[in-house]
Backbone as numpy.savetxt, mean C-alpha at the origin, in Angstrom:
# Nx Ny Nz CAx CAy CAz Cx Cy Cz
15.24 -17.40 -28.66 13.92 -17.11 -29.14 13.23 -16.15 -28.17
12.46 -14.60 -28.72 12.07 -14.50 -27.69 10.66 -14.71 -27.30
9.57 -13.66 -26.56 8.52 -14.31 -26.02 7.73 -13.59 -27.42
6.08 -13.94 -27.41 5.27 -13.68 -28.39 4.23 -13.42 -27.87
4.14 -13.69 -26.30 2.91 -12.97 -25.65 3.61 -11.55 -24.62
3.13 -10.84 -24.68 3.79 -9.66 -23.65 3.38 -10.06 -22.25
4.65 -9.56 -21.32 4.83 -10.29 -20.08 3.51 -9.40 -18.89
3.59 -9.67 -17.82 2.44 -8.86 -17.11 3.12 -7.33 -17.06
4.30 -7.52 -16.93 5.09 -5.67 -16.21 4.75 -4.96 -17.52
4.71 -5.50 -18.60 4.03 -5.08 -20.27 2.77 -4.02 -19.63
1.98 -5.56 -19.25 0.92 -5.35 -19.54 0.15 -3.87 -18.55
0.97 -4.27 -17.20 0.99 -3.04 -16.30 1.62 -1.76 -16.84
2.57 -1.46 -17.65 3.32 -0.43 -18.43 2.49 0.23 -19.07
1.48 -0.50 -19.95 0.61 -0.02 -21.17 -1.03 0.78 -19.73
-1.02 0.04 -18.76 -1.76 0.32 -18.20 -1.55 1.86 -17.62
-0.11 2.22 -17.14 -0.41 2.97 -16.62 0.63 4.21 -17.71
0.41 4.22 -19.08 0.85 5.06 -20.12 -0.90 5.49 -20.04
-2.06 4.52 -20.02 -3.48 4.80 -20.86 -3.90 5.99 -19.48
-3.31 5.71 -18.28 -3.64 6.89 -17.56 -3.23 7.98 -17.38
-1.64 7.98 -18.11 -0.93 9.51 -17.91 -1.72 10.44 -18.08
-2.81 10.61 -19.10 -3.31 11.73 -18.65 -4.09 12.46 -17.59
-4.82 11.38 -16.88 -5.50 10.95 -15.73 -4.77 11.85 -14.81
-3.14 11.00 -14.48 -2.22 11.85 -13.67 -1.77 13.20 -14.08
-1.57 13.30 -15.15 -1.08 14.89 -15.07 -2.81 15.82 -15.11
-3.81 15.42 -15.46 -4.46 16.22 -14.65 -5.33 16.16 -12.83
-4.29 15.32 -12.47 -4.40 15.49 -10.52 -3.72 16.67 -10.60
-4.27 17.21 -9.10 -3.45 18.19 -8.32 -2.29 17.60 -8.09
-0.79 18.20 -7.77 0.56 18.07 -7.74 0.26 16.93 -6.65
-0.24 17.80 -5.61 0.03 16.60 -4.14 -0.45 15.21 -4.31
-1.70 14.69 -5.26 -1.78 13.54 -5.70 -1.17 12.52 -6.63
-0.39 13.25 -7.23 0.33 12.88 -8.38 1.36 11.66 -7.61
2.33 11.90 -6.53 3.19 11.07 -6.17 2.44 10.03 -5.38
1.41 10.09 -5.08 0.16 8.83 -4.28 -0.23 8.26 -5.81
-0.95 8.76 -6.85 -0.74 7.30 -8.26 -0.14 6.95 -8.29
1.50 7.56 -8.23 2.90 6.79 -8.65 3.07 5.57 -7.75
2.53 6.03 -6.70 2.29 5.05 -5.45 1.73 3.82 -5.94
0.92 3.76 -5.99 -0.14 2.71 -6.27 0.19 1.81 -7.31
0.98 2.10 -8.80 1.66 1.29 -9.19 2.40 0.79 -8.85
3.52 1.87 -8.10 4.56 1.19 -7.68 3.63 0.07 -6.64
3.06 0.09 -5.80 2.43 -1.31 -5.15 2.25 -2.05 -6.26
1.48 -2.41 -7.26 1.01 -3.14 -7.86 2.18 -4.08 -9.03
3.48 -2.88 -9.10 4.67 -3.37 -9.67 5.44 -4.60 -8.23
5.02 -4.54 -7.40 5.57 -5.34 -6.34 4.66 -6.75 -5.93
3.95 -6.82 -6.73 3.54 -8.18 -7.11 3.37 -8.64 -8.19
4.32 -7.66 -9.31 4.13 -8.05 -10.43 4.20 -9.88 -10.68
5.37 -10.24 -10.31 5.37 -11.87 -10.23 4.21 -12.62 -10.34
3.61 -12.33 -9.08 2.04 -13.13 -8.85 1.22 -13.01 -9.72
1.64 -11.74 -9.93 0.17 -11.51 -11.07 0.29 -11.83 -12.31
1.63 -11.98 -13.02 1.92 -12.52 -13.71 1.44 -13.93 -13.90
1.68 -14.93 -13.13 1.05 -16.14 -12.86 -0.12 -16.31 -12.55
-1.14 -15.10 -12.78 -2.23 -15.35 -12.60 -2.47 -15.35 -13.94
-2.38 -14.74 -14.87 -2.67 -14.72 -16.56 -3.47 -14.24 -16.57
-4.36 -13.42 -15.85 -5.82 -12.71 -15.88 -6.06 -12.15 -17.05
-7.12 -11.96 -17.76 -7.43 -11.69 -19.14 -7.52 -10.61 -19.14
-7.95 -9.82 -17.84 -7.82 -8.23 -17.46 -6.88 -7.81 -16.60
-5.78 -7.24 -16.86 -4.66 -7.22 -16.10 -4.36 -6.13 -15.05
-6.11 -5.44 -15.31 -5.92 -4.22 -14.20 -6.35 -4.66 -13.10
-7.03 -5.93 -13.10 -8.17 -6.94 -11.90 -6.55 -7.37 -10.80
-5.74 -7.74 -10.90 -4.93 -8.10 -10.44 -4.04 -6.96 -10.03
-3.60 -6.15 -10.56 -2.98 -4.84 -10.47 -3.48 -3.74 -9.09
-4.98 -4.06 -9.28 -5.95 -3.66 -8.07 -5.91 -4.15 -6.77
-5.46 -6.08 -7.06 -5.53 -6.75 -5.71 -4.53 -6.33 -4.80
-3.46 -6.48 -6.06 -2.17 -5.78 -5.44 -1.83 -4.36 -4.53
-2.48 -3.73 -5.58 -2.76 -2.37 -4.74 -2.97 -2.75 -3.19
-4.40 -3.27 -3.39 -4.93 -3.74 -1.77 -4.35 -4.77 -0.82
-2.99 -5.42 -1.32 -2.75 -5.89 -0.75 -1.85 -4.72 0.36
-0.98 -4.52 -0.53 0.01 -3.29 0.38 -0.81 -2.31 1.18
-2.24 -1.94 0.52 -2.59 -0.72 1.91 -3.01 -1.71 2.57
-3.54 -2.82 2.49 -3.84 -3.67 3.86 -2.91 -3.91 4.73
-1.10 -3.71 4.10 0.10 -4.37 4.93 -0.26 -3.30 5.63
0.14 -1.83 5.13 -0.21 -0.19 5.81 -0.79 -0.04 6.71
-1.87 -0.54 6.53 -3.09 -0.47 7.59 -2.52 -1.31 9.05
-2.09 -2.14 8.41 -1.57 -3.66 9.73 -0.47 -2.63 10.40
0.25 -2.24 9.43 1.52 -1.29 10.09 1.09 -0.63 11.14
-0.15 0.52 11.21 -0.21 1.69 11.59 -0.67 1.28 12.49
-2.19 0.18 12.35 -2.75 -0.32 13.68 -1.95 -0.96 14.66
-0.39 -1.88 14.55 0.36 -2.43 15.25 1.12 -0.78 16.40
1.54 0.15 14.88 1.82 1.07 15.83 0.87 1.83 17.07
-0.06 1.96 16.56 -1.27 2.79 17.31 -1.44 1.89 18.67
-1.42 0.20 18.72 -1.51 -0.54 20.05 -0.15 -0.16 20.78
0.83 0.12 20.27 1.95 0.60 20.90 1.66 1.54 21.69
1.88 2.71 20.62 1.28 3.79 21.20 0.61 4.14 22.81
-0.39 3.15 22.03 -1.83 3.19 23.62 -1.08 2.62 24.34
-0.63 1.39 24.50 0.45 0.82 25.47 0.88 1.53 26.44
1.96 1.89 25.55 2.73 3.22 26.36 2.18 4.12 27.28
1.07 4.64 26.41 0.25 5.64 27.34 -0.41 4.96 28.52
-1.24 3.93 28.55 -1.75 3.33 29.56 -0.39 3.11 30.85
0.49 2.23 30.29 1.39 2.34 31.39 1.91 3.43 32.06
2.43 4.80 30.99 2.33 6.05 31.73 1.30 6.48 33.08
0.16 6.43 32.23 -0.90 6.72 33.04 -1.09 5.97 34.24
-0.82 4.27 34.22 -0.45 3.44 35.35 -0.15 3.68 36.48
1.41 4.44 36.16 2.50 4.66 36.84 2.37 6.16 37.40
1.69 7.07 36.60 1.31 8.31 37.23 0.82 8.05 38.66
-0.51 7.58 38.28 -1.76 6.76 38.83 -0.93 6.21 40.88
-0.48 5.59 40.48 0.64 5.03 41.57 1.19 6.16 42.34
1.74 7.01 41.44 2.60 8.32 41.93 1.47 9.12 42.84
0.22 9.08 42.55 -0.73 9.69 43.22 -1.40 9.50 44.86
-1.43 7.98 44.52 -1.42 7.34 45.61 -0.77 7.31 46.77
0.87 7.00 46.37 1.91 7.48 47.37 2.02 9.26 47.88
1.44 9.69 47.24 1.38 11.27 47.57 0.66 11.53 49.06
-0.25 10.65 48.79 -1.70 10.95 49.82 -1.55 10.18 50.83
């Protein structure tokens, strides 16, 4: 038997057919950042599925925000690296200066 209600990845499908036109009139360089953004929102399709939301773009959105929030966590973890590094550079310069004099 099969189903009689359409599933959420449906419901996300129909969502992002009602914007194709939306996307093809972005500039080129934006075009693969929408594709983006579903594709996030296709990566919790599951959850959102189990949410049953009566508006299926409300969930589609969270999703979105969930992944640039991972992004964000990403970049800021890198950026403390980053500084890390540099501080200890600078440390160790710092030292090198000392022994000079």
């Amino acid at each position: 038997m099969g189903r009689t209600n359409p599933t959420y990845r449906d419901a996300l499908r129909a969502i992002e057919e009602r914007w194709a036109d939306f996307r093809r009139a972005l500039r080129r360089r934006d075009q693969p950042r929408f594709d983006q953004l579903f594709a996030y929102a296709r990566e919790h399709a599951d959850a959102s599925g189990l949410l049953n939301h009566q508006n299926p773009l409300l969930p589609a959105l969270l999703s979105i925000d969930l992944e640039q929030e991972a992004r964000l966590d990403a970049h800021e973890e890198r950026l403390d690296k980053l500084e890390d590094g540099l501080a200890a550079s600078d440390d160790q310069g710092g030292e090198l200066d000392e022994r000079e004099e």
